[in-house]
N, C-alpha and C positions, 0 to 999 in steps of 0.2 A: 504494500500500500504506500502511496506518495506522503512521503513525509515522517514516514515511521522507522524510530531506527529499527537497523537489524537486530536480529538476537548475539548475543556475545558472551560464548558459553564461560570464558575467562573473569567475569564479571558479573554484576547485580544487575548493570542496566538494561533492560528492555528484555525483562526476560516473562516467559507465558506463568501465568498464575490464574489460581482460579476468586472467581468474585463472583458479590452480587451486583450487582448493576440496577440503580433505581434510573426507570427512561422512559416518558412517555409509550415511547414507540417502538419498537426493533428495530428499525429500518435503518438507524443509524450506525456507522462502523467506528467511530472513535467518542470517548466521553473524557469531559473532565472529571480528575481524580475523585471532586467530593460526589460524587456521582457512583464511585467505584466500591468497594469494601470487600479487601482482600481476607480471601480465607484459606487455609492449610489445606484443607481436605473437597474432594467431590460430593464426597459424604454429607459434608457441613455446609455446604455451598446450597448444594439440594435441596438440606431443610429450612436453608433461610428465605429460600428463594418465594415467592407469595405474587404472582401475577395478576391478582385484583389491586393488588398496592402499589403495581407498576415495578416489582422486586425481579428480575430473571438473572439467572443461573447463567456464565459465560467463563469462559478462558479470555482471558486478556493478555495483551501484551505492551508490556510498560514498566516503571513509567517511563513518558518522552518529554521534553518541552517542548511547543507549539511556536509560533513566529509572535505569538501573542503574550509571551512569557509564562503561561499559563503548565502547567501540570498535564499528560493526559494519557491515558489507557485506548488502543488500538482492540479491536474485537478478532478472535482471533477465530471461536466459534462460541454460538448457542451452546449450552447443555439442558438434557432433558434426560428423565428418570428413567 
């Protein structure tokens, strides 16, 4: 995706994790951070996950900075149970 760094297995930066993601919509492929909430496990992610609340279950990839200085997590895929 344009803009996103690569992954860099040497390092922390941009690497895939799993989260919830609070997002109107899915449609979208990158969120800012306060949007994101990294979690350990698929397990945990799962149960946080509440799609009436706008909450889904995703792999992200991040964090990056934006041209905007901002924070932000790349969608890397949906999860579902």
């Amino acid at each position: 995706m344009r803009g996103m760094v690569p992954l860099d297995p040497q390092s922390k930066v941009s690497q895939a994790q799993f989260a919830v993601v609070y997002i109107p919509k899915r449609s979208r492929k990158r969120f800012p951070a306060s949007c994101v909430e990294i979690m350990s496990s698929k397990k945990e992610v799962l149960a946080g996950a509440d799609p009436l609340k706008k909450r889904y279950a995703a792999i992200v990839i991040g964090p990056s900075k934006s041209s905007e200085g901002q924070y932000i997590y790349y969608l890397d895929k949906w999860l579902t149970d």
